[in-house]
Every structure is written in structure tokens, then in C-alpha cells.
C-alpha positions in Angstrom: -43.9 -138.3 -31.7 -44.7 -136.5 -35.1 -45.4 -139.0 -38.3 -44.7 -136.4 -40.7 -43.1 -137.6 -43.7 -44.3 -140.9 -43.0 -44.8 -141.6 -46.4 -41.0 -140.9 -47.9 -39.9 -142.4 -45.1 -41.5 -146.1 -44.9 -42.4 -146.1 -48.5 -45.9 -147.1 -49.6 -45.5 -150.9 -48.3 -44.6 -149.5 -45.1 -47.3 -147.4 -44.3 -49.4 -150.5 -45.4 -47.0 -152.9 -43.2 -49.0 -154.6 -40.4 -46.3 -155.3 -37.9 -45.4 -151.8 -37.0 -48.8 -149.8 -36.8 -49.3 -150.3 -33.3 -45.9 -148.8 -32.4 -47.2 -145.4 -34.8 -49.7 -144.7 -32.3 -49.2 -142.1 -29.6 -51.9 -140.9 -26.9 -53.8 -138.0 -26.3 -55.7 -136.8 -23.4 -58.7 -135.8 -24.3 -60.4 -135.2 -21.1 -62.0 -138.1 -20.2 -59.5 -140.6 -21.0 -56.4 -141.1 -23.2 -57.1 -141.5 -27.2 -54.8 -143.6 -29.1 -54.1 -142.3 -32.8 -51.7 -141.9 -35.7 -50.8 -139.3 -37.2 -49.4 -138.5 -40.6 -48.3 -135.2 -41.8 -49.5 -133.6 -45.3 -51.6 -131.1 -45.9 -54.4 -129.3 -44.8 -57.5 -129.7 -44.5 -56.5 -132.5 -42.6 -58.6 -136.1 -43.0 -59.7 -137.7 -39.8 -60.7 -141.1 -40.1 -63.2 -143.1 -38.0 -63.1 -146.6 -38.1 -66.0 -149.7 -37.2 -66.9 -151.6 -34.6 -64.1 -153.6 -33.0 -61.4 -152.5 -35.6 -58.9 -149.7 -35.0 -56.8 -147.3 -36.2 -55.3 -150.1 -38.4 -58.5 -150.3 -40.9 -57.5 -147.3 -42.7 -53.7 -148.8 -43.0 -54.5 -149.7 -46.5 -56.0 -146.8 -47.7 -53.6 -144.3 -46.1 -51.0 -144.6 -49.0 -53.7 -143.4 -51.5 -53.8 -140.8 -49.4 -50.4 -139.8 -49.4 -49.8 -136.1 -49.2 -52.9 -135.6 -47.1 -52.3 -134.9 -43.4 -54.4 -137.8 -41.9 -55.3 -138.1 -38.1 -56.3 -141.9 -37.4 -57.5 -142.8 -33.7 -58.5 -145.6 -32.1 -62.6 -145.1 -31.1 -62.8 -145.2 -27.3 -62.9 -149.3 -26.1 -61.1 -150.0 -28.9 -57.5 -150.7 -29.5 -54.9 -149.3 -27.1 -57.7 -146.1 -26.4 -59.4 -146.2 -23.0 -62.7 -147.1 -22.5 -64.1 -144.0 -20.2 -66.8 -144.3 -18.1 -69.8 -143.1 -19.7 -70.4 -145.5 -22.3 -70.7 -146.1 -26.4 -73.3 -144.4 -27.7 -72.5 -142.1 -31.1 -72.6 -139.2 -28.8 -70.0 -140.5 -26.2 -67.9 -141.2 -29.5 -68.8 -137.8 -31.3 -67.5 -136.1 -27.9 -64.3 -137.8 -27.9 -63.6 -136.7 -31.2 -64.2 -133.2 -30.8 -61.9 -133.5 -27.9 -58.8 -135.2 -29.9 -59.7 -132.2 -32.7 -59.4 -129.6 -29.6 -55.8 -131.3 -28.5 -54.4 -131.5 -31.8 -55.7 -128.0 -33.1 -57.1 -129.5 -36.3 -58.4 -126.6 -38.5 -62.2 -127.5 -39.7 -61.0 -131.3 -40.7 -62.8 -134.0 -43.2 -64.1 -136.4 -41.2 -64.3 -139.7 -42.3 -66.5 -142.6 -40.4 -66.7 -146.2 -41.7 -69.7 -148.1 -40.6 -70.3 -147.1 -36.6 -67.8 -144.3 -37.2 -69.7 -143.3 -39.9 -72.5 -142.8 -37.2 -70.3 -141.4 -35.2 -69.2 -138.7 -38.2 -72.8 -137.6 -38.0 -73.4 -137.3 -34.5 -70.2 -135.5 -34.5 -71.6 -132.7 -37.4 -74.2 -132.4 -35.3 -72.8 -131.3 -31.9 -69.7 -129.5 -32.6 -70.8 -128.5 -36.0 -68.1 -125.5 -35.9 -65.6 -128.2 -35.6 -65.5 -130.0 -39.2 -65.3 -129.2 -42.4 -67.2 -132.1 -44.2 -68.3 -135.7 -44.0 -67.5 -138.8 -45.8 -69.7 -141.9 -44.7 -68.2 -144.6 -45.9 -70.5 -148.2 -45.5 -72.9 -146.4 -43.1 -76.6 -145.8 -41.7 -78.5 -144.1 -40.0 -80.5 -146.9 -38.1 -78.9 -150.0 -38.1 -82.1 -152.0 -37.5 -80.0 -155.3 -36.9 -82.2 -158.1 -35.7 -82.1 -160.4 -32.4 -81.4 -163.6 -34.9 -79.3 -161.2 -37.2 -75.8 -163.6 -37.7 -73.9 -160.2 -36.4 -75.7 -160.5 -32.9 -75.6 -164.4 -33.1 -72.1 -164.3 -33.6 -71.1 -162.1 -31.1 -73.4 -163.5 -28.6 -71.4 -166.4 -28.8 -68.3 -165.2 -28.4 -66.3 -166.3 -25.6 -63.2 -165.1 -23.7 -60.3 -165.3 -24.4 -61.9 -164.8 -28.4 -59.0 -166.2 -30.5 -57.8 -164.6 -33.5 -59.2 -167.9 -35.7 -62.1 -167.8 -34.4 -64.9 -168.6 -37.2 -66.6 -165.7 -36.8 -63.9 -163.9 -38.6 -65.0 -165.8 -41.8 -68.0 -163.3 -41.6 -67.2 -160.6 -39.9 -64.5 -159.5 -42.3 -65.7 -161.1 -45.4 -64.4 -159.1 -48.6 -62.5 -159.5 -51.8 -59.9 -162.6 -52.0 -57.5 -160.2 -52.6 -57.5 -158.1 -49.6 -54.4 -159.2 -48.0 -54.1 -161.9 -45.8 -51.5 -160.2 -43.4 -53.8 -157.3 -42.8 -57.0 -159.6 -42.1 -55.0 -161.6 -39.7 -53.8 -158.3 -37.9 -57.5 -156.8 -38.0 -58.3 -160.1 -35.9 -55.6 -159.7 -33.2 -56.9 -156.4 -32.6 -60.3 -157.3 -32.6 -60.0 -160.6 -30.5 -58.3 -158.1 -27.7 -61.3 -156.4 -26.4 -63.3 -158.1 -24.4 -66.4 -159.8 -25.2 -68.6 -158.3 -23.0 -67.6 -155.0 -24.5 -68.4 -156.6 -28.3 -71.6 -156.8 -26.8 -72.4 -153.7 -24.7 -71.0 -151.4 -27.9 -72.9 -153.6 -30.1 -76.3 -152.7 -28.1 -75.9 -149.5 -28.4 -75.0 -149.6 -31.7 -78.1 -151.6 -32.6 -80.6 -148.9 -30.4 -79.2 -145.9 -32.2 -81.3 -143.9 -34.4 -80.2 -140.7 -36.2 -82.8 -140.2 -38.7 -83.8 -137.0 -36.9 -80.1 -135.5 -36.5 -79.3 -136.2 -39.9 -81.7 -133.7 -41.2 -80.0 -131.0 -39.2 -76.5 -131.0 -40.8 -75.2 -129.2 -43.0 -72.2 -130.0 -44.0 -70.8 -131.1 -47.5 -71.1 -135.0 -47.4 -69.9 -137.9 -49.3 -71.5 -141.1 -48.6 -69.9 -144.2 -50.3 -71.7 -147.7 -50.7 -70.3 -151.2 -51.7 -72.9 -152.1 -54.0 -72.5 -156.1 -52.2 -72.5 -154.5 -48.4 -74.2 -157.3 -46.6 -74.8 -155.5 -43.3 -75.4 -152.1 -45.0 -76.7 -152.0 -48.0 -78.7 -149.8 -51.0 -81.2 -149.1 -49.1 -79.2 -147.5 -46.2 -77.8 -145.2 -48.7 -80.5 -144.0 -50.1 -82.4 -143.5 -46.7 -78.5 -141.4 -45.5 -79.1 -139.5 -49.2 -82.9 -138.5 -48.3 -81.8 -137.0 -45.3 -78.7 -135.4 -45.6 -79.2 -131.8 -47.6 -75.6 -131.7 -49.2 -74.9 -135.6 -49.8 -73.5 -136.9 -52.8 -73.1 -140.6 -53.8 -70.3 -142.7 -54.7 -71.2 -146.4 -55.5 -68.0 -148.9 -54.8 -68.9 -151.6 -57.4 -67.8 -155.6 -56.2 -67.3 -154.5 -52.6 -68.7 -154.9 -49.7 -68.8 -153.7 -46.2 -65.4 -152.8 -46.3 -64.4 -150.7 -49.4 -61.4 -149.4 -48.1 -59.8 -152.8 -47.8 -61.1 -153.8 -50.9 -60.8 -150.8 -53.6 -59.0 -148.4 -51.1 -57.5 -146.5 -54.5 -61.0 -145.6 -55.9 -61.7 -144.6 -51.9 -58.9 -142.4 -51.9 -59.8 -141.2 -55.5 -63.0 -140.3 -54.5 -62.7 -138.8 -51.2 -59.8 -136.5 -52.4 -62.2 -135.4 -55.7 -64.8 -134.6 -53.1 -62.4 -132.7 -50.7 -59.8 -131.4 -52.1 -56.3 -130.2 -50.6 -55.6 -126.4 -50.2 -53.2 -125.3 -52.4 
């Protein structure tokens, strides 16, 4: 199913519209399982966005109409969302190769990828081994060490979640903390999603996510990068940028003022804004 035209089509509300994302998706074999994504036509080089840990594809629902105009390739990480989960685990690299696989299938030309929190991680481990296969980075909220600790409220919390995890669980009130006016719709959809894996997987990705260390692979790409900060990020904060600014060669910074972990829920206009000054359309 193509989503070209998206945008004329559903309108900027729709695009934005919670009920219908999941029916968007369509899935691609990528070799070692089948990769849920949407895709929305524009043009090139095309943006393919990344999302956290237990969202989906649906994180980047409010920033796609800011995008509009831009091709944009949105998947679902492996684990997450209607993706399968493969058998060889999630670590960054197990990620990265997935979404060199989904660029192989769709023929994307050199694309911007974009990686929010763990996909950001996953952005750079993706630079790194298929370097041929991108055309720049955006790091949006990310790290290159996570350093989360055993009584951090991220591993408490998750530690104590229980199946099945409901939607209203209060874990939620932290996990996606932002602006009041993020809307509600969207935060209660993020939820479902989120509350449909499993939560042993929450904590298997989680302790991989937490052992992962790219401070030594960072220094090796060489890409054009753009990493973006909420200056209240409560997980990842100033000094995780500045440590993903000493070690990336070609990094620029773009600091997302009153937002935190999640500034493409909370300003995604000045996301868009800056992304698209960074990496501009071709002509």
C-alpha cells in the first residue's frame, strides 16, 4: 500500500489522528523477520525516523505534518508494535541491522536518519555499519551511554511491571511526562501501544539498552549530524549532549527550550524546523 499524498489526502489533523495509524502500516521482510512501517511520499532524500523504547511508529505522528512534503519512512523497531521480534536479540546492532535491511527493501537513496532516544543509538550504530547506507544523522534526546542506575525510577518502574500492563498504569505519569499540552489522545494511544508488549521484553530491551556503550563507535562516523536536546530531558540531559558533541566530528546542536525527553511531542514544529534547515530537500 503506497501513502503518497498522505498529506492532501487526510489533511494535517489526519495525519496526526490516533485512531487510524495502525491501519497506515504495512510490512516488510527484511530478512530476519517482518518490519512494520509507514510510509509517506514526498521528496527525496527521504527522512527515516527511529523511535524509543516501547513506542512505535506512532511517536513521530505529531511531527510528521511539519514534515509535510518530505518522503518519511516510519517503522516499528523490532519487539515493538506490530514488527516481529527476531531471534537474536536488542542490542543497537541487532536494531542498526534491521534498518539497513528495510533501507535495502524499500531502495531508499542515502536517507536522513532520525533516532529518538534508543533509536537515536540505534542511528549511530547504524552510521557505523552500513555507513554507505545514509546520508546524515539527527539524534534527537539521545546518548551514547545511558548509564541508568539499578534504583534509577526507569528500571524501578519497569521492574514492577506486571502482565497484562494496563494502559493507566501509573508508570505512564513518568514515562511520558511532557508539556500539558501535548494531546491527550496521542498520550493515551502511545500507552496502548506500549502496554502491548510484554513485560519481560520491557525488561530484556531495557538491559541491553542500559549495557550499551558507543563512545568508541561514535568517533568513527562521519556523517553530517544533528543532535537535538530538551534543555528539561530528565533521562537525558546536558551532559549527554555535550559528551554526543565531543565525539561526533560533524555534530551540530540544537537546544529544544521547555522540553523534555520528548521534543517531538512537545515542540514538534521547531523539530521539523530544525531538521529540515539541517537537511534540506533536493530541489
Amino acid at each position: 500500500m503506497s501513502f503518497a499524498g498522505l498529506e492532501a489526502e487526510a489533511g494535517q489533523e489526519g495525519v496526526a489522528g490516533q485512531e487510524g495509524w495502525a491501519g497506515r502500516k504495512r510490512l516488510v521482510d527484511v530478512g530476519s523477520l517482518a518490519m512494520a512501517c509507514v510510509e509517506i511520499g514526498g521528496t527525496e532524500p527521504a527522512l527515516l525516523l527511529a523511535h524509543g523504547f516501547t513506542d512505535t511508529s506512532r511517536s513521530f505522528s505529531l511531527l510528521a505534518p511539519h514534515l509535510a512534503g518530505r518522503r518519511l519512512i516510519i517503522p516499528d523497531l523490532r519487539g515493538h508494535g506490530a514488527s516481529q521480534a527476531g531471534t537474536s536479540g536488542f542490542s543497537p546492532a541487532d536494531f542498526a541491522d534491521d534498518l539497513a535491511g528495510l533501507i535495502g527493501q524499500l531502495r531508499l537513496d542515502r536517507p536522513i536518519l532520525v533516532g529518538h532516544s534508543l533509536g537515536a543509538m540505534v542511528a549511530i550504530e547504524t552510521a557505523v555499519r552500513h555507513k554507505g547506507l545514509i546520508g546524515g544523522l539527527v539524534l534527537l534526546a539521545g546518548t551514547l551511554k545511558p548509564g541508568i542506575s539499578d534504583d534509577h525510577p526507569m528500571v524501578v518502574g519497569v521492574q514492577a511491571l506486571r502482565d497484562p500492563i494496563s494502559p493507566a498504569d501509573p508508570f505512564y505519569a513518568y514515562w511520558h511526562a511532557c508539556r500539558p499540552d501535548v494531546p491527550q489522545a496521542f498520550l493515551a494511544s502511545m500507552a496502548e501501544d506500549a502496554s502491548a508488549m510484554l513485560a519481560a521484553r520491557w525488561r530484556a530491551i531495557l538491559e541491553q539498552l542500559r549495557g550499551a556503550d558507543l563512545t568508541d563507535k561514535a568517533r568513527n562516523v562521519r556523517h553530517d549530524a544533528l543532535v537535538i536536546g530538551g534543555a528539561r530531558d530528565p533521562l537525558f540531559g546536558e551532559a549527554h549532549q555535550q559528551t554526543l558533541l565531543r565525539a561526533l566530528p560533524h555534530a551540530s546542536f540544537v537546544r529544544a527550550e521547555g522540553c523534555g525527553h520528548n521534543p517531538h511531542w512537545e515542540n514538534p514544529a521547531f523539530v521539523a524546523k530544525a531538521i529540515a534547515g539541517k537537511f534540506r530537500a533536493r530541489a
